[in-house]
Every structure is written in C-alpha cells, then in structure tokens.
C-alpha positions as CSV (number, residue, x, y, z in Angstrom):
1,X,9.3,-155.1,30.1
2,X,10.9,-154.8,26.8
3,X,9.0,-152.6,23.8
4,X,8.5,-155.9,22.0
5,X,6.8,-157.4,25.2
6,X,4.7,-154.3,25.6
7,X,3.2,-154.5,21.8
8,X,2.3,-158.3,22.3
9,X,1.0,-157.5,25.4
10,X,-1.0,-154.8,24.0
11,X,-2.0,-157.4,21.1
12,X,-3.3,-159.8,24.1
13,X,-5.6,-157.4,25.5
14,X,-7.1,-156.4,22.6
15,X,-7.8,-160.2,21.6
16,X,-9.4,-160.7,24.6
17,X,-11.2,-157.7,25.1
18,X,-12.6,-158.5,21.2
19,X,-13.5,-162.2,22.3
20,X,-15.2,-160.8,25.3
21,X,-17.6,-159.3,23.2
22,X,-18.2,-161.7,20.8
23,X,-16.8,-159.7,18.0
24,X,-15.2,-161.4,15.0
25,X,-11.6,-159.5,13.3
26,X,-13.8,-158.5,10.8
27,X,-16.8,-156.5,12.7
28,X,-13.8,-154.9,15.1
29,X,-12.1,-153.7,12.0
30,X,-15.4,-152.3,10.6
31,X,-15.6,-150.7,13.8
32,X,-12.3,-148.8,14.1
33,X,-12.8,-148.4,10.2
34,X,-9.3,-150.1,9.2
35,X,-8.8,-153.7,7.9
36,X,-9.5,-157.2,9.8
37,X,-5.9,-158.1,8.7
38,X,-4.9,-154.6,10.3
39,X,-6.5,-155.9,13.7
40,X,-4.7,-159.1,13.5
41,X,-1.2,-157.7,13.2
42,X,-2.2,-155.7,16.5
43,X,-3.5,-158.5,18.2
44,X,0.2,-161.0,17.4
45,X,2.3,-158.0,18.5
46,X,3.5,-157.6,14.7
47,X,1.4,-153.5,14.7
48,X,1.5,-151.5,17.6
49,X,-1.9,-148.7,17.1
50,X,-1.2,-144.9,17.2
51,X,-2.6,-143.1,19.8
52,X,-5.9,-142.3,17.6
53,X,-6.5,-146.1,16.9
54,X,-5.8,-146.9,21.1
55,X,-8.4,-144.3,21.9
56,X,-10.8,-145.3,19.8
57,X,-10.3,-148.9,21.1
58,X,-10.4,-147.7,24.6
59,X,-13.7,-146.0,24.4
60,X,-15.4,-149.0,22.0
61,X,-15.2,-151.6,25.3
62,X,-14.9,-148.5,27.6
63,X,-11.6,-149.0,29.3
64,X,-8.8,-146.6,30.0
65,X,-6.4,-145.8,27.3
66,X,-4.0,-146.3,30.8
67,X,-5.5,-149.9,31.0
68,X,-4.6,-151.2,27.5
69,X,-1.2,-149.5,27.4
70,X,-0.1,-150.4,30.7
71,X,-0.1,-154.1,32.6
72,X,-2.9,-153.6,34.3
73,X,-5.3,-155.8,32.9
74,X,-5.7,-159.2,33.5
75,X,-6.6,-161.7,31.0
C-alpha cells in the first residue's frame, strides 16, 4: 500500500469512526481542539495527523493507535 493509500485510508477510518458516534466535523474538531476544516483534510486523505493528533484520536473512540494507522479496521 502506497503512502498516499495509507493517508486516505487513515482519512476513511476516521470518517467512520466520527459518523459512528454521531459527531458532526465541527464537535470532533472542538474535541481534538483544531479546526472542522482541519478534520476534513484528514478525513479526504489531503492531511495526514502527527503522532499527537493520532493519539488523541485513538483514545477519544478508544481504539489502538495500531488500529487507525494500520489496515486493520473494517469499515
């Protein structure tokens, strides 16, 4: 898997671990305290998060850092 693949991929979980919870762009960048427009770069692949911003998602919906960085979770 290429590095672009990996960031969109990356971008896929974090929509869909968002949507699981109900949580608007908005409330999840009030929550990691950057912008909504920051969450959507992440979320199209365009922003890959540094390690800070991926542990701070991983504990928020309580998932291995592991989980989000690596294909292991299916959508």
């Amino acid at each position: 898997m290429s590095n672009n693949e990996e960031i969109k991929r990356f971008g896929e979980k974090l929509r869909y671990l968002r949507q699981r919870e109900g949580l608007s762009q908005e409330q999840l960048g009030n929550m990691l305290d950057v912008h909504q427009t920051h969450v959507g770069r992440i979320e199209r692949g365009a922003k890959m998060p540094n390690a800070a911003m991926i542990l701070k998602i991983s504990r928020l919906f309580r998932v291995s850092a592991d989980v989000l960085i690596k294909d292991e979770l299916d959508l």
